[in-house]
N, C-alpha and C positions, 0 to 999 in steps of 0.2 A: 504494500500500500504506500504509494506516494514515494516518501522521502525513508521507509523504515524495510529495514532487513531482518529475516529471522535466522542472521547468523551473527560472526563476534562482529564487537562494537569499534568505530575507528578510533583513532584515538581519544581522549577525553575533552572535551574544550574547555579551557579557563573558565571558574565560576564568576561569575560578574559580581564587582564590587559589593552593590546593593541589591546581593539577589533574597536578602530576610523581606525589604521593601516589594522587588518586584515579584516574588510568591504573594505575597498579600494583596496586591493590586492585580495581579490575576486572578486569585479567591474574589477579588471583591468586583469582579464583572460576572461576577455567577456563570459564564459566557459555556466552558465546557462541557459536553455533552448533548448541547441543546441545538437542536434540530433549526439552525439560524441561515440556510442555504438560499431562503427568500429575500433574506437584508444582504449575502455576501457575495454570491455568485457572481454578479453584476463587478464587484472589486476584480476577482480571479479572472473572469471575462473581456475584460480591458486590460489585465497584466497579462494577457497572453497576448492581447491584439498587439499591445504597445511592444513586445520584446523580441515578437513570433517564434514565443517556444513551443513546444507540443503540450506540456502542462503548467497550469497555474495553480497557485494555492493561497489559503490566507491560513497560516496556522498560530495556533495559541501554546503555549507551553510553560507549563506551571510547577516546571522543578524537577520532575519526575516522568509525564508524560505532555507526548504533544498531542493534540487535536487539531482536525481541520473543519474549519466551518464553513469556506468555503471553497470551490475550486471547478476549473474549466481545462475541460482534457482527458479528466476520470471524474468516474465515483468516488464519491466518498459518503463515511457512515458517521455519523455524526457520534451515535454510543460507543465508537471503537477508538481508543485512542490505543498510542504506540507509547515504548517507550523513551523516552527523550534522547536517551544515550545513541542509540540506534541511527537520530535524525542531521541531517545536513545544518539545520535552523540552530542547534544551538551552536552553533558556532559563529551564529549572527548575533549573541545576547550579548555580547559584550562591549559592544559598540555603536554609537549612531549613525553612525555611516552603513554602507551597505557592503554587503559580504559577494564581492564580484569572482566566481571562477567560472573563467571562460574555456576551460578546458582543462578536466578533472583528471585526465591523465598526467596530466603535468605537476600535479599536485599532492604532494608528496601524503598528507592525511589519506585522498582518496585512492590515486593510484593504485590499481590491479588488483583493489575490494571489489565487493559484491553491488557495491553501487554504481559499480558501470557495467554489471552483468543486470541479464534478465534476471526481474522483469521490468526491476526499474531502468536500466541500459540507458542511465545519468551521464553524458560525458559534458554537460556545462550544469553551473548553477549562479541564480544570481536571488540572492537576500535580500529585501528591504524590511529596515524593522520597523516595528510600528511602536515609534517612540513616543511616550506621553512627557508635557511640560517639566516634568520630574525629574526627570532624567531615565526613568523606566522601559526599558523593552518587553511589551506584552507577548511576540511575536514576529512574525516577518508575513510579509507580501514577497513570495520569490515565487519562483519559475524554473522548470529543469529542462534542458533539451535534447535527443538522445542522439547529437553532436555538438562539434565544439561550436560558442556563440557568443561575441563579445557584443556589446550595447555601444552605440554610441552616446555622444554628450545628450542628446536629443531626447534617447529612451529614456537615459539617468534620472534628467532630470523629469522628465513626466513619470516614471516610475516612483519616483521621492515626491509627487506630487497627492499620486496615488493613494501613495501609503500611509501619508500623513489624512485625507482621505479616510481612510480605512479608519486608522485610528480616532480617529472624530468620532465615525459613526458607532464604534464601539463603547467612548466613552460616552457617548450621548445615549445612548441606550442604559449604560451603568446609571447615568443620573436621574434619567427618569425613571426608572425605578427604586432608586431613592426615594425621588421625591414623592412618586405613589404610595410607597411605603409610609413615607412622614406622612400624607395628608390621610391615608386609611386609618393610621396609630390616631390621629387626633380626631377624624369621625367619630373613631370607636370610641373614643372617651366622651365624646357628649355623647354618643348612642348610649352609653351608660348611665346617663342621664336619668336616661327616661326608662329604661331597662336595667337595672342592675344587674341580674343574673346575663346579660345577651352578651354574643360571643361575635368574634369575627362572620362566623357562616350566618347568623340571623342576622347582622348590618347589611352584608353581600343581597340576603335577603330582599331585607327593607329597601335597598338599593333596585333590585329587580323589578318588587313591587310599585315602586315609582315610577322606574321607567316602561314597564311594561303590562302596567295593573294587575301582576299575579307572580308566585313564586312556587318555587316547589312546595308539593301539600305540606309535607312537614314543617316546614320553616314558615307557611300561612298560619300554623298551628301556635309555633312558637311567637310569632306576630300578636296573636289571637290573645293568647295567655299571657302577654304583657300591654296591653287593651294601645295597641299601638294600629291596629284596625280591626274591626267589625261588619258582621254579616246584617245588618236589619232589613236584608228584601234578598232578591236571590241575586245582587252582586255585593265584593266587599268594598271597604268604603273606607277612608282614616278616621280614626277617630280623635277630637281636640287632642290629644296628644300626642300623636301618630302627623296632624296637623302641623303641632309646635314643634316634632322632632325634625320636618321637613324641611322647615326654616331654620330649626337650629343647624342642620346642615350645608343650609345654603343653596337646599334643592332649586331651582327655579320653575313657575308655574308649566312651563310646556314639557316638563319633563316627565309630568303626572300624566300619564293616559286615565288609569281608572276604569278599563272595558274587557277587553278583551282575558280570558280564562283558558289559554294555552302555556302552559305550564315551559319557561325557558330552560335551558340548563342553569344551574346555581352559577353567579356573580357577572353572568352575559353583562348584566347592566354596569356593572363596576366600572369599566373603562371609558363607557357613554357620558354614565353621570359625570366622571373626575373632569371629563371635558367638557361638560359644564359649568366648572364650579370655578370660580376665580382665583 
């Protein structure tokens, strides 16, 4: 797969200065594993166009193993990661510059390994990391080709253009999920308000119910039994405190349907609502 072999490892690469920092800023993009090939492909896509290697990738690597999330040229599996040792990339972590071999035969780490044989039959590589303000390498945006292939100044620089690119949209995904995070923790505490006992899953709830006048039955139940809505005809309805927790949320009026009794999956509304909320 990719950049990993399931024989011995090439040499070791230098640990990177602040690799305690870049482990934790890896952890703290929740990013590996996750099935992200809809936000990334489009990156790998353009580092193939820009290089014209045979494969691209955008890989993450967290100390121990690398993952790819996304890539143009192969498959890739997003639950399968490798292990780091194995990969061409960590030898991009040490630096913010890019890690250029343009012909791996000449290169004394890869030379007459298994990564210039099938199935990877790697004879270039070229690294870009995806450095955060920090000084952090998350990863690289690289490319392999299975002949030798130097870049010129042109690729370089659109390449580093890319990557930085790349790294945005990761961190911008890291943030806003933060920030959903923060604004869920602070709902739930005035949903507690009005509920003491209500938990995450009955806010996601009440959330649903707003935007789609109904919730899974159980969780109408839970609603029910904290007089946060009621049944008095055969539709449910808020009730003044189901009202007031509305606004204590900052619901706004068009987000209330109040009709319709097709039961959504639990927390559909979650993301609708937040992008309503100031």
């Amino acid at each position: 797969m990719g950049f990993a072999m399931a024989t011995s490892p090439p040499p070791p690469a230098p640990v990177p200065a602040n690799e305690s920092l870049r482990r934790a800023k890896v952890a703290e993009t929740a990013i590996i594993g996750r099935d992200l090939a809809a936000q990334f492909e489009i990156f790998a896509e353009m580092a193939r166009m820009i290089t014209g290697a045979h494969q691209s990738m955008v890989n993450i690597l967290d100390g121990t193993n690398m993952c790819s999330i996304g890539a143009s040229g192969m498959k890739v599996d997003p639950q399968m990661v490798v292990p780091q040792k194995f990969s061409f990339c960590q030898y991009a972590l040490v630096s913010p510059d890019p890690l250029m071999i343009p012909d791996l035969s000449a290169d004394e780490r890869f030379a007459g390994t298994a990564f210039t044989m099938p199935p990877v039959s790697a004879l270039a590589y070229h690294g870009f990391p995806l450095n955060t303000a920090d000084g952090v390498v998350l990863g690289t945006l690289c490319s392999i080709h299975r002949a030798p292939l130097a870049l010129d100044d042109e690729q370089v620089r659109l390449m580093r253009q890319l990557a930085k690119a790349t790294t945005d949209q990761i961190l911008l995904r890291t943030e806003q999920a933060g920030f959903t995070a923060s604004r869920v923790a602070a709902m739930l505490g005035r949903f507690t308000m009005f509920a003491p006992e209500g938990t995450i899953r009955e806010l996601m709830g009440f959330l649903d119910y707003c935007a789609h006048g109904t919730a899974l039955p159980d969780v109408m139940e839970m609603l029910a039994r904290d007089s946060i809505i009621e049944k008095p005809d055969d539709h449910w309805v808020l009730t003044r405190d189901g009202a007031d927790l509305k606004a204590e949320l900052g619901l706004v009026p068009e987000t209330y349907k109040g009709s319709q009794i097709t039961a959504p999956a639990a927390g559909s509304g979650l993301d609708d609502l937040l992008e309503q909320l100031g």
